[in-house]
N, C-alpha and C positions, 0 to 999 in steps of 0.2 A: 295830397290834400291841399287843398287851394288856403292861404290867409283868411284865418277867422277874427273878427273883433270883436274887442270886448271895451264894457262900457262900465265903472265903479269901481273904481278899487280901494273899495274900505275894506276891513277886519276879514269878514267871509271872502268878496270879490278879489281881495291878492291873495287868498289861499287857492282857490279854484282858477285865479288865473295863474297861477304859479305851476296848479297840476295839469293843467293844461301843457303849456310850456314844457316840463317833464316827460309829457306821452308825445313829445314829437311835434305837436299842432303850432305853428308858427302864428304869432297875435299879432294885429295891429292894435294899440288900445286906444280909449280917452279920457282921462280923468279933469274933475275939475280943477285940482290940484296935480298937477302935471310933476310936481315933482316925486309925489308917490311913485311912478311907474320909470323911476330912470334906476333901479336894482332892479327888474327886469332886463333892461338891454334888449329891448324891443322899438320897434314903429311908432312914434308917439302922433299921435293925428292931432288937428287943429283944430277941430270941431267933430262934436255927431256926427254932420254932415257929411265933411273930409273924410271922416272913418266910415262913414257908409259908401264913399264912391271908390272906396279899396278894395272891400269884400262883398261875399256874396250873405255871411253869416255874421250875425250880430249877437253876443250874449250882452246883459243887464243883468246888472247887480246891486240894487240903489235900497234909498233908505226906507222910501214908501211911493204912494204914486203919485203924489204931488212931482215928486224927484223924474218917473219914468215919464211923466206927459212931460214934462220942462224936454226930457232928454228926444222925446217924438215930436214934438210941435212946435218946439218954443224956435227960439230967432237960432239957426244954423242947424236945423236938429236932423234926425234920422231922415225923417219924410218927406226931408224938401231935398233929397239928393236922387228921387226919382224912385221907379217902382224896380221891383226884383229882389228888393232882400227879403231875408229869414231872418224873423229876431225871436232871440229865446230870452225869455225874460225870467229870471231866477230869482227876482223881487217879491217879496212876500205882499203885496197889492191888497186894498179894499174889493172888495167881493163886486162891487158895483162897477170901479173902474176899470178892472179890468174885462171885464166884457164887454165897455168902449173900447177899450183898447184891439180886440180882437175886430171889430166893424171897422174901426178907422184905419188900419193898417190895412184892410183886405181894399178899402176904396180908393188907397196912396197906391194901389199894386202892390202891395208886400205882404207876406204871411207872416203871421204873429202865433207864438207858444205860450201859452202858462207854465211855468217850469219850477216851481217855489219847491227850495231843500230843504230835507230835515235835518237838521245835525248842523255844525260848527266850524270852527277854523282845522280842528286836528282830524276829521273824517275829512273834509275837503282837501286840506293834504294830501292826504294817502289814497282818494279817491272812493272813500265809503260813505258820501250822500246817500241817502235816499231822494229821489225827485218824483216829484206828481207831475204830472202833463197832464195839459187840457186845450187844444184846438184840434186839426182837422187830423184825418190818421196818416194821410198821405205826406205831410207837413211833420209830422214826428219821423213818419220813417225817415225821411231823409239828414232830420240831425241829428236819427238816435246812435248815429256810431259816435258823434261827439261825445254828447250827453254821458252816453256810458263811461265815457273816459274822467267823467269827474263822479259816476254812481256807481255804487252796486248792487242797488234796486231800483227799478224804473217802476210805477203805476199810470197807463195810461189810464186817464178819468172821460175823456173824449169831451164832453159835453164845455164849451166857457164855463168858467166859474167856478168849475165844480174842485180844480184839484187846488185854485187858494181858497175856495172854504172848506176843504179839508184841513190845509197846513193851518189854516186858522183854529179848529177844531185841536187838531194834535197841539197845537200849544197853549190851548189850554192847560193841558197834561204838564207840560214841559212847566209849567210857570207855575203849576199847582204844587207839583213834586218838588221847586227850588225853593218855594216858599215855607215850605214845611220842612223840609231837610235842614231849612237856615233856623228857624224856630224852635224842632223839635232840638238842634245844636246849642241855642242858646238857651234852652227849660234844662238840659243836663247839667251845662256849667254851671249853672246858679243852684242847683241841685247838689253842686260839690263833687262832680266828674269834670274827669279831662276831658278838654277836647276831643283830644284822640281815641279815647277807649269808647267815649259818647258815638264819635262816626266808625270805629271798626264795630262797635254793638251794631247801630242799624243799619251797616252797612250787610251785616250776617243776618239778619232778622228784615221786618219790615221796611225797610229804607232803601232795599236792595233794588238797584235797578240805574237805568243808562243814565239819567241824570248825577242818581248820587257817583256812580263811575266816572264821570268828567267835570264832577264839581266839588267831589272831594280834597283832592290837595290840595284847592284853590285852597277852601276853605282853613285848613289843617295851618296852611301858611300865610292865611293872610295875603293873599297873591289873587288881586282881580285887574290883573291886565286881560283885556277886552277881548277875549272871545264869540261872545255875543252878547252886547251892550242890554242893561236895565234898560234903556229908550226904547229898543226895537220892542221888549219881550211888553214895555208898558201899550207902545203902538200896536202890536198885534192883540192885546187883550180891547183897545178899545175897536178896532176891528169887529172883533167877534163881539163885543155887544151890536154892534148895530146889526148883526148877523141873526142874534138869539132876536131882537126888536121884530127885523123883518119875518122870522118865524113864525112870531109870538111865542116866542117860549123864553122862559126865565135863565139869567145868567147867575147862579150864587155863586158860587165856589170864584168863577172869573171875576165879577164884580168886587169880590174883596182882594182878590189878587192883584189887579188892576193897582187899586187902590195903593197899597203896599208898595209895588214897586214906582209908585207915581211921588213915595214919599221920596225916593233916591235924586230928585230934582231939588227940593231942600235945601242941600248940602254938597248940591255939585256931583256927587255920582253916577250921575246918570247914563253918563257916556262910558262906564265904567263896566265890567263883568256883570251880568247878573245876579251871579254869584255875591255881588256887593251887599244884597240884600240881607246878609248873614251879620255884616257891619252895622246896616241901619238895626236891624233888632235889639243886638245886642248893645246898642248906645240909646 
């Protein structure tokens, strides 16, 4: 297997590049923060650019799309190192941009993938993403023996757009379910339950589910080092409103979720677990 690059290495992006790494696949990487990537012990490139004229395959892993167009377009970026690469883009993207993203890549000569995962730092580990694909079929089969190497469910969606307004969609869930798990934790306590008996109750009853399973002992301990950040889950809620907009259909349940996890800027949290959100309530 030929050197594959990868581009982010925050919280999720050094976990999946890490599993990478694990299964054999030799990285070149680029961070903007290059010191991130020197515990890897890998290729560290000088730019996008430099890291596109290495490989044939490019993953992305950034914050939003403002982050993947700077990393495609901007001054040394992906597309000015000539046409022939593959980029997989694992960036949870605006529904709009990224089906620029797919034209502008195809007119540089390069193929472009929508790749957006479900799940966090401890599935990315161990390699149990779920990933949604959306570009052309013939352009997934050829990374999908990567791909598999950080999932263990793949959904081709085929069509642009389609598999980040789904991830958009699924976290709704994801944000609804952290919201209420950190709420329904703090109406026990002041109730006159512990903690602990409050989430082993709904953890056996209504509460049950993947969420409360990777957000429970954050919460039990007080422990929200960064899994995946209150920012991201408040970006992808505003996402999906412009999502529900273009619809026309009504956002509730997101629009207050939104809301809530946008108080975690406040006070500095933001960059913090989502899971934080269990902090802001109870204060």
């Amino acid at each position: 297997m030929k050197t594959v690059g990868f581009i982010g290495l925050g919280y999720l992006g050094k976990a999946i590049a890490k599993r990478l790494i694990s299964e054999g696949v030799e990285l070149a990487v680029w961070n903007r923060t290059a010191e991130k990537a020197h515990d890897l012990k890998v290729q560290i490139a000088g730019s996008p650019a430099d890291l596109a004229r290495q490989v044939d395959i490019i993953f992305l892993s950034l914050f939003d799309s403002a982050a993947v167009r700077d990393v495609l377009f901007g001054e040394n970026g992906i597309l000015q190192a000539g046409a022939g690469r593959l980029i997989v883009d694992t960036t949870t993207n605006h529904f709009v941009e990224v089906v620029s993203f797919h034209g502008a890549c195809a007119q540089h000569g390069c193929r472009y993938l929508e790749a957006p995962v479900l799940g966090s730092v401890v599935p990315a580990s161990q390699g149990n993403l779920v990933v949604l694909v959306s570009g052309e079929r013939d352009v997934y089969d050829t990374a999908r023996p990567i791909i598999e190497r950080i999932g263990k469910t793949v959904f081709f969606l085929g069509e642009p757009g389609l598999a980040t307004k789904m991830k958009l969609i699924n976290n709704l869930i994801l944000g609804n379910f952290m919201a209420v798990i950190a709420e329904a934790t703090v109406m026990g306590e002041r109730a006159g339950i512990t903690k602990e008996t409050v989430l082993e109750i709904l953890s056996a009853g209504a509460g049950n589910s993947g969420v409360m399973n990777a957000k429970r002992q954050k919460i039990l301990n007080d422990d929200f080092e960064t899994h995946f950040s209150a920012a991201l889950i408040y970006k992808d809620l505003h996402y999906l409103q412009d999502l529900a907009k273009t619809l026309r259909a009504p956002l509730l349940t997101g629009s207050v979720t939104k809301e809530l996890f946008g108080m975690t800027f406040q006070n500095g949290n933001d960059a913090l677990d989502m899971s934080v959100i269990y902090k802001v309530l109870k204060r």
